[in-house]
C-alpha positions as CSV (number, residue, x, y, z in Angstrom):
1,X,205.0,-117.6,-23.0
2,X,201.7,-118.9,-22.2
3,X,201.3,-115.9,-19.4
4,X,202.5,-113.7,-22.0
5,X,199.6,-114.7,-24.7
6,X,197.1,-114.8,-22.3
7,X,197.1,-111.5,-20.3
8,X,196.7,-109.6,-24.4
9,X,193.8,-111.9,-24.8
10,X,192.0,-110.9,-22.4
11,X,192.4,-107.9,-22.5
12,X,191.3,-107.2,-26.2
13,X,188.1,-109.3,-25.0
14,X,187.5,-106.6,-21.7
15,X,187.4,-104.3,-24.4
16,X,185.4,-105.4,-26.8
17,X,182.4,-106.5,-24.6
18,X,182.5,-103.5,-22.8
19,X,182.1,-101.7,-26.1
20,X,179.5,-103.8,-27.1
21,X,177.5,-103.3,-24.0
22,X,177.5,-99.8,-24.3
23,X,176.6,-99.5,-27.7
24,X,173.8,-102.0,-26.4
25,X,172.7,-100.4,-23.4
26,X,172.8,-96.8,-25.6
27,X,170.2,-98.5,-28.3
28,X,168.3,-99.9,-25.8
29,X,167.8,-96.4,-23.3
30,X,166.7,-94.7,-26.7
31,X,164.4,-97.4,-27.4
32,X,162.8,-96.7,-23.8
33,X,162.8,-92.7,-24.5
34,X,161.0,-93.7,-27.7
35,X,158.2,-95.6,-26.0
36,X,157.9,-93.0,-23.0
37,X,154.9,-91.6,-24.3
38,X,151.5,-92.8,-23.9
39,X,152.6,-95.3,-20.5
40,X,150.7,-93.9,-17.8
41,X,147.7,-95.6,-17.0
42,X,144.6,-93.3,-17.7
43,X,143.7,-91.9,-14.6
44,X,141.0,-88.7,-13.4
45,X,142.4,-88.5,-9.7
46,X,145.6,-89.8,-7.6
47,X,145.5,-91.0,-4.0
48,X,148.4,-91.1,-2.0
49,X,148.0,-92.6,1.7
50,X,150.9,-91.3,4.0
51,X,153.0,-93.7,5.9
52,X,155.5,-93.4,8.5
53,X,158.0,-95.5,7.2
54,X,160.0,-94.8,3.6
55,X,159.4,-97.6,0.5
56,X,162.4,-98.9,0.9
57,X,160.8,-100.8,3.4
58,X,157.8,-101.6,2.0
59,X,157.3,-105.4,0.5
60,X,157.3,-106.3,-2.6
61,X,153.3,-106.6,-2.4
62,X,152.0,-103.3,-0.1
63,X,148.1,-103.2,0.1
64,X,146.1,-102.7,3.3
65,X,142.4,-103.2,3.9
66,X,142.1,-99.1,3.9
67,X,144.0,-99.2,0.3
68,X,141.8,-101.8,-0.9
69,X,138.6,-100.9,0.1
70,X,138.8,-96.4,-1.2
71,X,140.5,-98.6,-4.3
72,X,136.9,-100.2,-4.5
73,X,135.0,-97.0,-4.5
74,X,137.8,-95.0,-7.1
75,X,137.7,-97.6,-9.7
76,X,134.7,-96.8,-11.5
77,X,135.5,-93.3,-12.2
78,X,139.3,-94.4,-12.5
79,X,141.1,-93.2,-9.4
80,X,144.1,-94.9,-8.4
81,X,145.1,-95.3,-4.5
82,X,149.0,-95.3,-3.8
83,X,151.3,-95.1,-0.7
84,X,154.0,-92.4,0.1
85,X,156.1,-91.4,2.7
86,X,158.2,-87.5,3.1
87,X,160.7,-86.5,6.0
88,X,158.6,-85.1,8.5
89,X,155.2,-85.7,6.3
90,X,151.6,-86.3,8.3
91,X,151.2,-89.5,9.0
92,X,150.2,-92.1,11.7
93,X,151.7,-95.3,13.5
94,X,151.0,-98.4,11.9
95,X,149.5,-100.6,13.8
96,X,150.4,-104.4,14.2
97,X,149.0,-106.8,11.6
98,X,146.5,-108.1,13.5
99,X,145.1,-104.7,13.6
100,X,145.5,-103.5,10.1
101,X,141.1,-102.6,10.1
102,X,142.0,-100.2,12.5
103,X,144.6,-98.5,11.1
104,X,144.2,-94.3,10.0
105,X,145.9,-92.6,7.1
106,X,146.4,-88.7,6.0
107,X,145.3,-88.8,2.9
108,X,146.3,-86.3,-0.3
109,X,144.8,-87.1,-3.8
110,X,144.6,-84.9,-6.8
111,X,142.1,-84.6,-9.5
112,X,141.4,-83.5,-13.2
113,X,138.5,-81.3,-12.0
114,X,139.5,-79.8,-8.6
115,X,142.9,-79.9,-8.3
116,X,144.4,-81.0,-4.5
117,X,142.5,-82.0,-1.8
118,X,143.6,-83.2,1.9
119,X,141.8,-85.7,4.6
120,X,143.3,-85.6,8.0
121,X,142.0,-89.3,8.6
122,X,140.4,-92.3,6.8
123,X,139.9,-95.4,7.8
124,X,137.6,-98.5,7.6
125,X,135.3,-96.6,9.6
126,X,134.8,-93.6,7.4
127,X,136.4,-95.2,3.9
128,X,132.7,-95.3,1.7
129,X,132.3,-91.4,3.1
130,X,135.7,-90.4,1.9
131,X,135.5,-92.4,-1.7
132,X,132.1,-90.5,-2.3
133,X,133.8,-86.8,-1.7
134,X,136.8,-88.1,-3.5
135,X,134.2,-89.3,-6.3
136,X,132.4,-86.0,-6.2
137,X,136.1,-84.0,-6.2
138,X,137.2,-86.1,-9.2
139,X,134.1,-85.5,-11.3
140,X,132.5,-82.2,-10.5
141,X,134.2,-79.3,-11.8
142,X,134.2,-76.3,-10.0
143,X,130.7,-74.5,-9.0
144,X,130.6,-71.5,-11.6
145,X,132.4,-72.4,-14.2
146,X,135.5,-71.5,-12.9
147,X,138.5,-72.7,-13.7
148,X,140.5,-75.0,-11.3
149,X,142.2,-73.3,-8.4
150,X,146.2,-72.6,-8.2
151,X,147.7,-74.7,-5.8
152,X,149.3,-73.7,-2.9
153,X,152.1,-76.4,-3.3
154,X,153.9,-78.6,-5.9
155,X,153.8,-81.9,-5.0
156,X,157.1,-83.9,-6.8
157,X,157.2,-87.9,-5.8
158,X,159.0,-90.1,-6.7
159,X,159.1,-94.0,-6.4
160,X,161.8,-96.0,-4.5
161,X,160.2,-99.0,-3.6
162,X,163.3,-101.1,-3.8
163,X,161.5,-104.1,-2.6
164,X,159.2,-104.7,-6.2
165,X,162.2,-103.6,-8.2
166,X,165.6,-102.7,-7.5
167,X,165.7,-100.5,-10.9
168,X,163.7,-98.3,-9.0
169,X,165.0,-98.6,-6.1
170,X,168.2,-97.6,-7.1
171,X,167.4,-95.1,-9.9
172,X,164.5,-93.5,-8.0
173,X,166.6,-93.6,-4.6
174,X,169.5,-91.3,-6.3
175,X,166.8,-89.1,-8.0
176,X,165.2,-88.6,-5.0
177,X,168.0,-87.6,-3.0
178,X,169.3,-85.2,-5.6
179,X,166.0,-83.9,-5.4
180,X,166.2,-83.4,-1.7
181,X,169.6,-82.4,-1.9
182,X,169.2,-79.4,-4.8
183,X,166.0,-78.0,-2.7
184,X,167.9,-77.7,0.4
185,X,171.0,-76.2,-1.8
186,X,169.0,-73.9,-3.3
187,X,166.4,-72.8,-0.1
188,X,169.9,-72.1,2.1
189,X,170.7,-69.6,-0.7
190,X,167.4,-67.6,-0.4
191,X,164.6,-69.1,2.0
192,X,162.1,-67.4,-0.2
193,X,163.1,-69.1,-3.5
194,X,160.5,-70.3,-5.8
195,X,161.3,-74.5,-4.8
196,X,160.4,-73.6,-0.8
197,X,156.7,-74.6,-3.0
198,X,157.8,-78.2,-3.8
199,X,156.9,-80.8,-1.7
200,X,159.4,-83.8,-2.3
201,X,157.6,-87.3,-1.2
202,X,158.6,-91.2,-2.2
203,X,156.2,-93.7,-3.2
204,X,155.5,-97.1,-3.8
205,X,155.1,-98.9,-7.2
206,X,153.5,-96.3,-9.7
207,X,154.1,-99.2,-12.7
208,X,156.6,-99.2,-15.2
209,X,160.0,-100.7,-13.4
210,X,162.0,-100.0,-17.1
211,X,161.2,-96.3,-16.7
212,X,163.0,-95.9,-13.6
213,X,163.6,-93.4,-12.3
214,X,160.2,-92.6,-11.9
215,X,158.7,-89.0,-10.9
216,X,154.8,-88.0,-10.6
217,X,154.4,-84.2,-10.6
218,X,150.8,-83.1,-9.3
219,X,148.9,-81.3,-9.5
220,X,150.2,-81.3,-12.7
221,X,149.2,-84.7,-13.4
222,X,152.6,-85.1,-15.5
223,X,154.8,-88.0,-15.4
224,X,158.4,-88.3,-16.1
225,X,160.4,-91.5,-16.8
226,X,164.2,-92.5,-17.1
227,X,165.0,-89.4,-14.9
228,X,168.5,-89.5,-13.7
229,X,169.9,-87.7,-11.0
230,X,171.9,-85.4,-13.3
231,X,168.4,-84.2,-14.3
232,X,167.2,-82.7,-11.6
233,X,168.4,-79.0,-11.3
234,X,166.7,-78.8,-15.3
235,X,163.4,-80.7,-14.3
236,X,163.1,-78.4,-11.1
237,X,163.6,-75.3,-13.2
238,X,160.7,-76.4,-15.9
239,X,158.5,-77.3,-12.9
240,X,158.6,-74.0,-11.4
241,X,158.1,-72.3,-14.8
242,X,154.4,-73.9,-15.1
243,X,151.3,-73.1,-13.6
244,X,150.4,-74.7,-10.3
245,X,147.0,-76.4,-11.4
246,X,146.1,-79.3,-13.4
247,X,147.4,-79.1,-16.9
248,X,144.5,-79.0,-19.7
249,X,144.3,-81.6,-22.8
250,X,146.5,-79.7,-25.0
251,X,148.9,-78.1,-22.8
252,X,152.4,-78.4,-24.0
253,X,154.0,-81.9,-22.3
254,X,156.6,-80.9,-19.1
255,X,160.1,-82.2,-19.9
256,X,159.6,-83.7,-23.6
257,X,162.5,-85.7,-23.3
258,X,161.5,-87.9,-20.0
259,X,157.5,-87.5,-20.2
260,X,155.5,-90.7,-20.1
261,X,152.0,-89.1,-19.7
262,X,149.3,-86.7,-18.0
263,X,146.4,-87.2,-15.9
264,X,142.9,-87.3,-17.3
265,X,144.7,-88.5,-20.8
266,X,144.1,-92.1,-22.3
267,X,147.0,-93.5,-23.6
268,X,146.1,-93.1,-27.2
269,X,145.8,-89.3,-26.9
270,X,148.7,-89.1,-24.6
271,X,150.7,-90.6,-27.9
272,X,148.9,-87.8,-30.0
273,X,149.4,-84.9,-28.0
274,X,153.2,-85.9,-27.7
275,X,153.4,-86.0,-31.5
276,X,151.8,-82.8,-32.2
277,X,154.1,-81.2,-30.0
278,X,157.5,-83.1,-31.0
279,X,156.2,-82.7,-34.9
């Protein structure tokens, strides 16, 4: 008897917690959706430093004397300097610890006013060079008045660094291999289809651990949050609709239902132009 009224018990409690903790977890991913908007830091250009080695080994902490110092000469026009890594991406060796000033980085950063823009090599040697033509690139429009270039690529990246949080790590990981995984699916169909443009890169902590998974599209300058894997084939699509350049003020927000922000946007009118849109 006493087997007998225990195995029921249990049972009816399994149930009820699990329904609880999905009506839970359901409330609380809505309440996240609802505070998407207006959480990217305000930014006018985006640095990403190439490594040879994904984010999934990073450390929790990942700065370098080469990170800190171009972070030094971006801050007061508010650039932000990040780390990334893509299969077969430029990149070169990292050096030992004990000769971190020495070590080289390809470079990529995007801006508000110029669009994309590449350096084959900075280091501690040419870093206050490079932050003055990344200054220049992030504040001086283009000679003419015209408008910012097209791109020549979409760069998509997305951040896996497992180390500072594992939501990300997880989340991001699966996004960005369903990523990887629907542009080679879709490239063996027809080498010349429209996603042979996207570049697909990982990178470290971009802030916001809850929003996970986490996906940066430049030069764009959009953000999208609480991206799941599933999502992927529809984000793709919407990417590929949009013109390859930085989006202006009041373009419409990419991908209403997971965007957190746009480059060159405080938060304040990142909330506004979100509610003109969604109202």
């Amino acid at each position: 008897m006493t087997s007998f009224s225990w195995r029921p018990s249990l049972r009816r409690v399994a149930h009820q917690t699990r329904g609880f903790t999905t009506l839970k977890t359901a409330n609380f991913g809505q309440t996240l959706r609802t505070e998407l908007p207006g959480t990217v830091p305000l930014h006018r250009c985006y640095v990403f430093l190439h490594t040879p080695n994904p984010p999934s080994t990073y450390p929790a902490k990942f700065s370098t004397p080469v990170q800190r110092a171009l972070l030094r000469e971006l801050m007061p026009i508010g650039g932000s300097v990040n780390f990334s890594w893509s299969e077969g991406g430029p990149s070169y060796p990292l050096r030992p610890e004990d000769e971190e000033e020495m070590q080289e980085y390809y470079l990529t950063a995007f801006s508000i006013a110029r669009g994309k823009v590449e350096v084959p090599a900075v280091s501690m040697k040419n870093v206050a060079e490079i932050g003055s033509k990344l200054r220049e690139h992030a504040e001086s429009p283009v000679p003419g008045g015209a408008g910012v270039p097209m791109s020549d690529g979409i760069h998509v990246y997305v951040c896996t660094h497992m180390a500072r949080d594992c939501r990300c790590g997880n989340t991001g990981s699966a996004v960005a291999r369903a990523l990887r995984e629907e542009l080679h699916r879709r490239r063996n169909l027809d080498h010349q289809d429209p996603s042979a443009r996207v570049r697909l890169a990982e990178t470290a902590h971009v802030g916001g651990h809850k929003y996970a998974g986490n996906m940066l599209v430049y030069p764009h300058g959009e953000w999208l949050g609480l991206v799941q894997p599933e999502d992927v084939p529809d984000i793709l699509d919407t990417i590929l609709s949009k013109p390859v350049r930085p989006f202006n003020p009041d373009d419409k927000p990419m991908c209403p239902s997971q965007w957190r922000g746009r480059m060159g946007l405080s938060k304040e009118a990142q909330v506004e132009l979100f509610s003109r849109y969604r109202d």
